[in-house]
N, C-alpha and C positions, 0 to 999 in steps of 0.2 A: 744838601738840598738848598737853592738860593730861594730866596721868600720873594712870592710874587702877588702877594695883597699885602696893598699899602692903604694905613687909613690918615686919613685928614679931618681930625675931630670937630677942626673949623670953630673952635671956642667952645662946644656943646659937652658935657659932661654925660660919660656913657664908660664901661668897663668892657674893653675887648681883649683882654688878657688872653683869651681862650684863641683867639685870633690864629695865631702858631699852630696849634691842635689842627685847626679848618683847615689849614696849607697843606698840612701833612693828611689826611686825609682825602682832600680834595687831589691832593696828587696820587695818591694810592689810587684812588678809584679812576681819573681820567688820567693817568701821563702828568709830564711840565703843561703847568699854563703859561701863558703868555699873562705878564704885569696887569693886576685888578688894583683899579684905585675906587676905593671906600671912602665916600665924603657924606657928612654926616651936617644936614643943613636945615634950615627952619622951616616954618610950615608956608610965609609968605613968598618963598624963593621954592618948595616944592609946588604951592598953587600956582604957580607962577609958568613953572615949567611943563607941568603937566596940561597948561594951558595950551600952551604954544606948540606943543609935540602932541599931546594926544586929544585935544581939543576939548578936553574934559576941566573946568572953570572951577576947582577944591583943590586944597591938599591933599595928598598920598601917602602914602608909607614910603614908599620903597619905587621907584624907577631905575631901569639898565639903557645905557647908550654903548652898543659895538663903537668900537674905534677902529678907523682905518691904519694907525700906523701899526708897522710893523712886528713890532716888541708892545703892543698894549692891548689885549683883549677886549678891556673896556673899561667902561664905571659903573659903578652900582652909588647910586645920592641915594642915604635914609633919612628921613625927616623924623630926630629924637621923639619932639612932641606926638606926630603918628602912633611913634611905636609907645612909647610910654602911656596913650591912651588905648589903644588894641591889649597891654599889657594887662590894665586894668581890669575893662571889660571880660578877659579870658580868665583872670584872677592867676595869671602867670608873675615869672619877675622880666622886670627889662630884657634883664639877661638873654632870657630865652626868645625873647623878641624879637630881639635884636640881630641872635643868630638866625632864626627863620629867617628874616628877611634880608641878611646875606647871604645864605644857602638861595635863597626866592631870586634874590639879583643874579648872582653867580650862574644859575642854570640857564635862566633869562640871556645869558651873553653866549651860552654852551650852544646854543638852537632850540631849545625847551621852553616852548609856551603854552602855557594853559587854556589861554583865550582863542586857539585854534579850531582844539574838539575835545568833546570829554575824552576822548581815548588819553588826550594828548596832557589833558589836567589831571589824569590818571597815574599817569607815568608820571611827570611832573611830582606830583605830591608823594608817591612813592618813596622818589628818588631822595625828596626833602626828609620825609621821615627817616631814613635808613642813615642817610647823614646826620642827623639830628641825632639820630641814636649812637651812633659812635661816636659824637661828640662831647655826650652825656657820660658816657665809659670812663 
């Protein structure tokens, strides 16, 4: 199987070791994907974007942009400091953080949005847990 999530740490300290696990499971449950690139960047370049794409003037955790080429699915940008503070609060580690919100990206590029309809944040989160879970295994 060829790996089709690439991260780009971008100078931020974060542990995706488990990264490989996510491939193989992500491909078990949908087929090949087409190249996920994981870029992992601050909170003044997620306000920043999240500005300009969703009009929304904070940082974020986690944003997905489809890409049109051919061979690229998409990107999933996490903003460390985001997660390392949601980590907190939920009394989680990074770790697990971290993966939510590439599972959270990843589906985000699949067609799965939450912010449609509850039915649709239903499945959604669903789909996250159940991945989550055999992550955990």
């Amino acid at each position: 199987m060829a790996n089709f999530l690439f991260l780009n740490k971008r100078g931020q300290r974060a542990d995706f070791s488990w990264l490989g696990s996510l491939e193989k499971i992500i491909n078990k449950r949908f087929g090949y994907l087409k190249n996920v690139s994981i870029a992992l960047l601050s909170d003044k370049e997620m306000k920043e974007l999240n500005r300009v794409y969703r009009g929304k003037d904070k940082a974020t955790d986690v944003l997905s942009f489809s890409l049109a080429a051919s061979d690229e699915l998409g990107e999933v940008l996490i903003s460390v400091n985001q997660a390392r503070q949601a980590a907190k609060e939920k009394k989680q580690s990074l770790k697990s953080q971290l993966q939510l919100l590439t599972v959270h990206g990843i589906l985000h590029l699949l067609g799965y949005d939450h912010e449609r309809s509850a039915q649709e944040a239903k499945q959604q989160t669903k789909l996250e847990e159940e991945i989550l879970g055999d992550l955990a295994k």
